[in-house]
C-alpha positions in Angstrom: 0.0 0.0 0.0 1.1 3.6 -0.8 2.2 6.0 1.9 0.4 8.5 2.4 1.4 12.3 1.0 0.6 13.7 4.2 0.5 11.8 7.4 -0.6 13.0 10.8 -0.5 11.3 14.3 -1.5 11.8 17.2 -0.5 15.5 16.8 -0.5 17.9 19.3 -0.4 21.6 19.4 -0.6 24.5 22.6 -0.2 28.1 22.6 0.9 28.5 26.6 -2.0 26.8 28.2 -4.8 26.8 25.5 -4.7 23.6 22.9 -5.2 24.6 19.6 -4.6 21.4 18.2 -5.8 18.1 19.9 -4.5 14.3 19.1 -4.9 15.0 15.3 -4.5 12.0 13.4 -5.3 11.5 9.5 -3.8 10.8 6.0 -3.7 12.4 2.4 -2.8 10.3 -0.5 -1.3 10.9 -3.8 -3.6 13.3 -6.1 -6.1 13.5 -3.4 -8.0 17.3 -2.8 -8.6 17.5 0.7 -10.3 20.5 2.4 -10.2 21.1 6.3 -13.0 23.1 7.4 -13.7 24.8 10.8 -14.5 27.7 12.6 -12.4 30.9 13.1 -9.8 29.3 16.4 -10.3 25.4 15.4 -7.1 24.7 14.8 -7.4 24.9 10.8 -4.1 27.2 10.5 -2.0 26.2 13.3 -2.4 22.3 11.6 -1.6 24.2 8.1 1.6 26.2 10.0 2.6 22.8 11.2 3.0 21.3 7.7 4.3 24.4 6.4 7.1 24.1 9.0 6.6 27.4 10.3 5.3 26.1 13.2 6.8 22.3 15.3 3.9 19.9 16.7 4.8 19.8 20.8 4.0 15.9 20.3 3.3 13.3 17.6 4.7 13.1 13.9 3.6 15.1 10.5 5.3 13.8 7.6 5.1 15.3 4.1 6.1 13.3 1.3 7.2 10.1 3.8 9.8 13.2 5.6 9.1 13.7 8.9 8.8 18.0 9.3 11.0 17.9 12.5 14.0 15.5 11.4 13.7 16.2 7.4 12.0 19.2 6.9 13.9 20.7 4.1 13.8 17.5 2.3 10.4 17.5 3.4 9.3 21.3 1.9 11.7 20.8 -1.3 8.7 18.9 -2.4 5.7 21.3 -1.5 4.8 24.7 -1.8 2.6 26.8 0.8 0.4 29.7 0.4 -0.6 31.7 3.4 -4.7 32.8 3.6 -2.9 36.4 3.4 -0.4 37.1 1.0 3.0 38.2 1.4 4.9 39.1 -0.9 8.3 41.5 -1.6 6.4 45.1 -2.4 9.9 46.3 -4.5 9.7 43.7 -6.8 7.8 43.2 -10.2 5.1 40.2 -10.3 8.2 38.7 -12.9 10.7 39.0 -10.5 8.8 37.9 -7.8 8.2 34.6 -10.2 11.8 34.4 -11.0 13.0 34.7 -7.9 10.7 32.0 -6.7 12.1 29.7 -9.7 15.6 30.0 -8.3 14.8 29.2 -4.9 13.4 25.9 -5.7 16.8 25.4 -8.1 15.1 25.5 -11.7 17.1 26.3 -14.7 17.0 29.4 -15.5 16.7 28.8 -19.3 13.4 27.3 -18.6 12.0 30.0 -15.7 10.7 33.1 -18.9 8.5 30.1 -20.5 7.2 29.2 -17.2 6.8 32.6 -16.3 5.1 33.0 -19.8 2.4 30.3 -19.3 2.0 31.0 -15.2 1.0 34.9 -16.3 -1.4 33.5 -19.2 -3.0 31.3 -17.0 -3.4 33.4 -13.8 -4.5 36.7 -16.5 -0.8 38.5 -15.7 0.3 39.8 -18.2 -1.1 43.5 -18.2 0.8 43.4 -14.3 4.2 41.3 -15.1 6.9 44.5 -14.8 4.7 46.5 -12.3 5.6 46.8 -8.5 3.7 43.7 -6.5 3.2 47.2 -3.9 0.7 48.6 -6.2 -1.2 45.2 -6.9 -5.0 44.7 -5.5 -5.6 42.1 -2.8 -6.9 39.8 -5.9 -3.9 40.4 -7.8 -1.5 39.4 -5.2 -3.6 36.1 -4.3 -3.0 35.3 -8.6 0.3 35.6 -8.4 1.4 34.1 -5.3 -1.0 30.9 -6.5 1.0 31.2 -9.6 4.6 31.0 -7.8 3.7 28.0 -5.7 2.5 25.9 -8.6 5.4 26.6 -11.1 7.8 24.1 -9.7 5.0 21.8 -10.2 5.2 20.9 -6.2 4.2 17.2 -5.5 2.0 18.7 -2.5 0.3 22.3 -2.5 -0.7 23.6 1.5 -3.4 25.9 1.0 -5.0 28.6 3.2 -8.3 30.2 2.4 -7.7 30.0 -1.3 -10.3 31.8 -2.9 -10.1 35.1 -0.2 -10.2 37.9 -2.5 -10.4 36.1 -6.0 -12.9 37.4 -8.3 -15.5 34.6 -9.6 -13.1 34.4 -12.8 -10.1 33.5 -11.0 -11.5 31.5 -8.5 -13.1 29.3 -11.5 -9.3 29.0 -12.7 -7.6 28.6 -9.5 -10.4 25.6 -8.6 -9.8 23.8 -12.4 -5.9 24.0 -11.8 -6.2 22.0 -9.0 -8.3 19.4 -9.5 -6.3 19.2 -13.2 -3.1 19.2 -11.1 -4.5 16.5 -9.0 -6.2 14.4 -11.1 -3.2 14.7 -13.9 0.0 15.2 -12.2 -0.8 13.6 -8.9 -1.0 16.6 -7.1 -2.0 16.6 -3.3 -4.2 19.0 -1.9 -4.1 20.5 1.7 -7.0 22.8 1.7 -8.4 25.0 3.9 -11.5 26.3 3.6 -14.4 29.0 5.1 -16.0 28.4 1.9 -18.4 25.0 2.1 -19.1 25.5 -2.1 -15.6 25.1 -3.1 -15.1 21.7 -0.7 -18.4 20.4 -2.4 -17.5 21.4 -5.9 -13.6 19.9 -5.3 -12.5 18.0 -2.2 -12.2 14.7 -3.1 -13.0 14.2 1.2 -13.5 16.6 3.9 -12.4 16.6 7.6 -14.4 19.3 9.9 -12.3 20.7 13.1 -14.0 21.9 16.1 -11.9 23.2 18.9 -9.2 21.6 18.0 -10.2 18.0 17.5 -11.5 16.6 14.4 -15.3 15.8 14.4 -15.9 14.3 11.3 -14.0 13.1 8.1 -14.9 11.5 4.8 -16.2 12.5 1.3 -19.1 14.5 0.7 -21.4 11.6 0.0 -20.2 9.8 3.3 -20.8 13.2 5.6 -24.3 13.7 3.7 -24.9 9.9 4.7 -24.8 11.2 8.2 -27.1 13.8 8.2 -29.7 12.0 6.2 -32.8 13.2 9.0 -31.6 16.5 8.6 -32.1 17.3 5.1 -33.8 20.5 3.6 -36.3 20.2 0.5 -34.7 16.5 0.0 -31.1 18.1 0.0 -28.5 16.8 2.2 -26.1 20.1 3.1 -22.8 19.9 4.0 -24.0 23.8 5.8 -26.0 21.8 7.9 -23.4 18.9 9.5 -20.9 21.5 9.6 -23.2 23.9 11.8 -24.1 21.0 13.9 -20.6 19.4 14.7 -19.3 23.0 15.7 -22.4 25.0 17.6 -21.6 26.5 20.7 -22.2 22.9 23.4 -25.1 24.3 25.7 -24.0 25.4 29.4 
């Protein structure tokens, strides 16, 4: 059996006293689109942080790509790319520089970084914005092209916060066909997280919900409709629904 893209166990994570992240355990495979949903606090980022390595697990064992994050991390992030829910990017630099530079880091030729950059500004609709300063760029704009910089090294995993914040419907209909191509062609996997309960019906191959920090339900859309089959509206099983459920407020 194939290991697992991503592998989570038993992981743990604490800001001083407060758990953020509780005995997490679960597993992404190959060229599967997972998105992790949750309320504002549930853990969703610090778990993304984690796999980034921005952030180490106090206990238990995240491996990316088979490489465990604390023993192997580069090894483990030479194979993944991350993009932040907010984007941050180098203000004095031109959207081509910022691709070029991004290139380099991940050691690509540099013979074959101005086609890339090419096809990455075609794609992501660029090319008006290629030699202008990144400071000057919308919200929107800087989401494009820090989506664009992450694929282009054609990472085996993609770590994804909040991807569609600030994407008009146009881009966000591009961004959401480039991953499930990337999955579906290239193997890509897909760490997603999500506010946005359309996009992880319209793509996640399977869903985990997070609610305070401990995961409260996971499996694909059909399997978390299957469990909510009493609760349906007009006939409709909602993923709205379960996901209000598993993380309302418990009753004092």
């Amino acid at each position: 059996m194939a290991e697992p893209m991503i592998e989570l166990r038993e992981m743990r994570k604490t800001y001083g006293s407060k758990v953020a992240v509780e005995c997490l355990t679960l597993s992404v495979n190959a060229g599967e689109i997972f998105a992790f949903l949750g309320h504002n606090g549930a853990g969703k980022t610090t778990t993304i942080k984690v796999l980034a390595g921005l952030l180490r697990a106090d206990s238990g064992t995240a491996r990316v790509g088979g490489f465990d994050l604390k023993s192997d991390g580069l090894r483990a992030r030479a194979i993944m790319s991350y993009v932040p829910d907010e984007p941050h990017l180098y203000d004095k630099l031109t959207a081509r520089e910022f691709l070029a530079m991004t290139c380099e880091l991940y050691g690509m030729k540099r013979d074959a970084i101005a086609p890339l950059i090419q096809s990455a500004a075609a794609t992501f609709e660029l090319n008006d914005f290629l030699d202008s300063l990144i400071e000057g760029f919308s919200h929107g704009m800087k989401q494009r092209t820090v989506i664009a910089a992450a694929l282009m090294h054609e990472p085996r995993v993609l770590v994804i916060d909040e991807p569609m914040v600030g994407l008009d419907p146009r881009s966000a209909r591009t961004v959401k066909d480039l991953l499930k191509t990337r999955a579906r062609d290239n193997g890509m996997t897909v760490f997603m997280s999500t506010h946005t309960l359309s996009v992880a019906e319209e793509i996640a191959d399977r869903v985990g919900i997070l609610n305070k920090g401990k995961l409260v339900a996971l499996g694909t859309i059909k399997e978390l409709r299957a469990m909510q089959t009493e609760r349906c509206v007009d006939g409709h099983q909602r993923l709205e629904d379960l996901f209000l459920e598993l993380t309302e407020p418990t009753p004092r």
